[in-house]
C-alpha positions as a Markdown table, in Angstrom:
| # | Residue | x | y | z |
|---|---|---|---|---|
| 1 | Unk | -2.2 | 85.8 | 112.3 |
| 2 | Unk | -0.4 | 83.1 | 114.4 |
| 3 | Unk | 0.4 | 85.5 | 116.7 |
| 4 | Unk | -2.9 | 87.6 | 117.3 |
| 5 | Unk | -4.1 | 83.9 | 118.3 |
| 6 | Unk | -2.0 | 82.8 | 120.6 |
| 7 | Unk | -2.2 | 86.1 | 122.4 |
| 8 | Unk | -6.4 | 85.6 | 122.3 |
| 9 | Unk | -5.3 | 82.1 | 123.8 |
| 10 | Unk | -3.4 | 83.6 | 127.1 |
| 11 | Unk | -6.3 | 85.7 | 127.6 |
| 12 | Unk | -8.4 | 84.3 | 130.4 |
| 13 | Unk | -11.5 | 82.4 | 129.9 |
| 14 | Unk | -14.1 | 85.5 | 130.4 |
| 15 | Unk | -12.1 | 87.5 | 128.1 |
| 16 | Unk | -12.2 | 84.9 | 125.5 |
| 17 | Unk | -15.9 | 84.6 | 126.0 |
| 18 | Unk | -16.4 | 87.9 | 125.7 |
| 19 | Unk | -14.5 | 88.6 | 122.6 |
| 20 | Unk | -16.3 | 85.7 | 120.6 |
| 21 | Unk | -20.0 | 87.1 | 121.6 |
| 22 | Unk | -18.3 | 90.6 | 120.4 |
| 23 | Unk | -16.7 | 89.2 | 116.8 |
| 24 | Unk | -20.4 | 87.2 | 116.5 |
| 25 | Unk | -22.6 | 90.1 | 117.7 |
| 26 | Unk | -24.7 | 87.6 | 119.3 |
| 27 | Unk | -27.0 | 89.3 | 121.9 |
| 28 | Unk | -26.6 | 88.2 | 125.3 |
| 29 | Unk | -28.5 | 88.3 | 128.3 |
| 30 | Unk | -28.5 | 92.1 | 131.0 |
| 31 | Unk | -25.4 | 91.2 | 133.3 |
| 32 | Unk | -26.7 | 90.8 | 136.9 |
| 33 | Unk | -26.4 | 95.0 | 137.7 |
| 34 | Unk | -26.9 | 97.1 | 141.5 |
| 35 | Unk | -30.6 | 98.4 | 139.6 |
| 36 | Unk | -33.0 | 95.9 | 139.2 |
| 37 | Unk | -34.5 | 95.8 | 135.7 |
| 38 | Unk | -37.3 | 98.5 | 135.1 |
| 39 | Unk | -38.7 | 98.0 | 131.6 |
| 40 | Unk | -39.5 | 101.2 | 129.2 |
| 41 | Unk | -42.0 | 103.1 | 129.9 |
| 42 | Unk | -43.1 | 105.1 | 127.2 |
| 43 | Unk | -42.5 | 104.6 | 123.3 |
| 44 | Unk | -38.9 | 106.8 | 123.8 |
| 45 | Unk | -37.5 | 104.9 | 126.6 |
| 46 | Unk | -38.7 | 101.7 | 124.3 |
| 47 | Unk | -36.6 | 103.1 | 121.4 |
| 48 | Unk | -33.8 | 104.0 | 123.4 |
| 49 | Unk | -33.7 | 100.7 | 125.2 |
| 50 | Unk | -33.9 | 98.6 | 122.1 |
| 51 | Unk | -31.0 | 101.2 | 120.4 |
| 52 | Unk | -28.8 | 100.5 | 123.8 |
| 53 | Unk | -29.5 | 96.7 | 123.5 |
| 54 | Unk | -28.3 | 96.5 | 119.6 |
| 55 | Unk | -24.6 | 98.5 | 120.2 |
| 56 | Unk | -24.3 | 96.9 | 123.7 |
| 57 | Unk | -25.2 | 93.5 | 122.3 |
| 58 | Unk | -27.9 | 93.2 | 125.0 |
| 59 | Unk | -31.2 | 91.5 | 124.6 |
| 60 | Unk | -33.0 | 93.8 | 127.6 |
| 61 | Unk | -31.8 | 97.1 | 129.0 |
| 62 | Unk | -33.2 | 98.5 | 132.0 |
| 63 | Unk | -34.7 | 102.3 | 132.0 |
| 64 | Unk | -32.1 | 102.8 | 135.0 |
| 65 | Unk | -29.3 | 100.4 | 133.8 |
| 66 | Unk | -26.1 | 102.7 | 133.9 |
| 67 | Unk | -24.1 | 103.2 | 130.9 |
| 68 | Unk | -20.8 | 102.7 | 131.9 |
| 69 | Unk | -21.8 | 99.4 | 134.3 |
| 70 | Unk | -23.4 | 97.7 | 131.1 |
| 71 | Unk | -19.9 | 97.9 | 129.5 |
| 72 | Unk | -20.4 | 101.1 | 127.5 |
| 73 | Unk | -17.9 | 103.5 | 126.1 |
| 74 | Unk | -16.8 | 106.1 | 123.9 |
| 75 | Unk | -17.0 | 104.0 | 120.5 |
| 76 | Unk | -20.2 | 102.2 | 121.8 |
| 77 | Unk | -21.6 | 105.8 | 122.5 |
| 78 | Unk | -20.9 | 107.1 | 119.4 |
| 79 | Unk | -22.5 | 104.3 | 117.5 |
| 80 | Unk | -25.8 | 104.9 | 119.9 |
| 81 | Unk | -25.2 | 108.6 | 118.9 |
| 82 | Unk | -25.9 | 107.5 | 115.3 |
| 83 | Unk | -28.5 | 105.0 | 115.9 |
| 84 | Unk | -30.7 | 108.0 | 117.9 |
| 85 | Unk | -30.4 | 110.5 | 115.2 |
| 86 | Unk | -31.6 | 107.6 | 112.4 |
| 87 | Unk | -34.7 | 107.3 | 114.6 |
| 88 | Unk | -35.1 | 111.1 | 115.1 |
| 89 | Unk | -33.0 | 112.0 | 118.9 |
| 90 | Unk | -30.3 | 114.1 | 118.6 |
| 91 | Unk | -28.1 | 113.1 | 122.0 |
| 92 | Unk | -24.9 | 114.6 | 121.9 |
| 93 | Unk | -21.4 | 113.0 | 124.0 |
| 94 | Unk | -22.6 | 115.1 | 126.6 |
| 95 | Unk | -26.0 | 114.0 | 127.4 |
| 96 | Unk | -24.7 | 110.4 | 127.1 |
| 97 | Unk | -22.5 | 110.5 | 129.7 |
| 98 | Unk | -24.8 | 113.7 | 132.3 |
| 99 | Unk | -27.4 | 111.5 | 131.9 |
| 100 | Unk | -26.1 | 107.5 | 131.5 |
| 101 | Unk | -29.6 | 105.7 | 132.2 |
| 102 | Unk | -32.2 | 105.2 | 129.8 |
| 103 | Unk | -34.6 | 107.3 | 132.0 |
| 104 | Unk | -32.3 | 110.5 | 132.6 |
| 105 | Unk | -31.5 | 110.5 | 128.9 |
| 106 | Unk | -35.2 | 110.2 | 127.8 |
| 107 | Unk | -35.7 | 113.0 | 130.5 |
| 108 | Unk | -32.8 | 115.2 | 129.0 |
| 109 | Unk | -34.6 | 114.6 | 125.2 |
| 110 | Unk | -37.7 | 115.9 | 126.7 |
| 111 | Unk | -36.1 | 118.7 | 128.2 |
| 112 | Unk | -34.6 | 119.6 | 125.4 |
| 113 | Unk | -37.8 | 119.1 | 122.9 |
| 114 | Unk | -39.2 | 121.7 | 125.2 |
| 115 | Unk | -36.9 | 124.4 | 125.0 |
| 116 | Unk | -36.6 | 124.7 | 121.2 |
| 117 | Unk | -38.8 | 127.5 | 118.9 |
| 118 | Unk | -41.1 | 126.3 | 117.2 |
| 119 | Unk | -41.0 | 124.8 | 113.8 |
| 120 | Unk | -39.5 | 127.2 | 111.6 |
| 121 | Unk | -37.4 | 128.9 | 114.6 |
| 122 | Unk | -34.4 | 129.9 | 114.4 |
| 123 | Unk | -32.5 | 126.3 | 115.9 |
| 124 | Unk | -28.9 | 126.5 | 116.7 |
| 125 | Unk | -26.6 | 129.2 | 115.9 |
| 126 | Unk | -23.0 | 129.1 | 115.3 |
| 127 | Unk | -22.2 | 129.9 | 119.2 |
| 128 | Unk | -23.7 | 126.8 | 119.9 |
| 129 | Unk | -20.9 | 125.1 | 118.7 |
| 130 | Unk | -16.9 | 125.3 | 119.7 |
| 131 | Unk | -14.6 | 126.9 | 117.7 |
| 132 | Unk | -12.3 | 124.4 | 116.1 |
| 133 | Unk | -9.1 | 124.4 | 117.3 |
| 134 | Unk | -6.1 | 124.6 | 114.7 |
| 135 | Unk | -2.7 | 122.9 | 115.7 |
């Protein structure tokens, strides 16, 4: 333990910041980004912004807030993988990172909507998916 703190105590001052709002999950306030902020616009967008906020610790997302620049990842966009599909949006690894703003993913969801049967159709077949690879 003594030493996992003294390395958290070389780390510069940001990174120490920035690890205690992580360990506390506090939300903090949209980083100053390129895009200025352009609230949701329709009740997906909404969800999607308020899903992006709770794994990226953020108290406002922007509808064309990239991704990657509000300091997503792969672990962050597996946890906003799960969060979607609890509120009904399947987004799979690719559309989070084809589409990395709130808008282009709502877009892609649409898109998608669109193009499936109807109710009772036949949905996604076994080709859909990769074969799994055996090493």
């Amino acid at each position: 333990m003594n030493e996992f703190l003294a390395r958290v105590a070389s780390l510069p001052e940001d990174k120490r910041r920035l690890l205690n709002l992580l360990l506390r999950r506090e939300s903090v306030e949209r980083p100053e980004l390129a895009e200025p902020y352009v609230a949701p616009r329709n009740e997906r967008e909404r969800t999607l912004a308020e899903i992006w906020g709770r794994a990226l610790g953020l108290q406002q997302v922007g509808v064309h807030d990239h991704f990657i620049e509000l300091g997503g990842d792969s672990m962050l966009a597996i946890q906003i993988m799960a969060m979607a599909g609890e509120a009904g949006m399947k987004i799979t690894s690719k559309q989070m990172y084809a589409t990395p703003t709130i808008a282009c993913l709502a877009e892609s969801l649409a898109e998608a909507e669109r193009s499936q049967p109807a109710e009772g159709g036949a949905g996604q077949s076994a080709a859909d998916y990769p074969e799994p690879r055996h090493e």
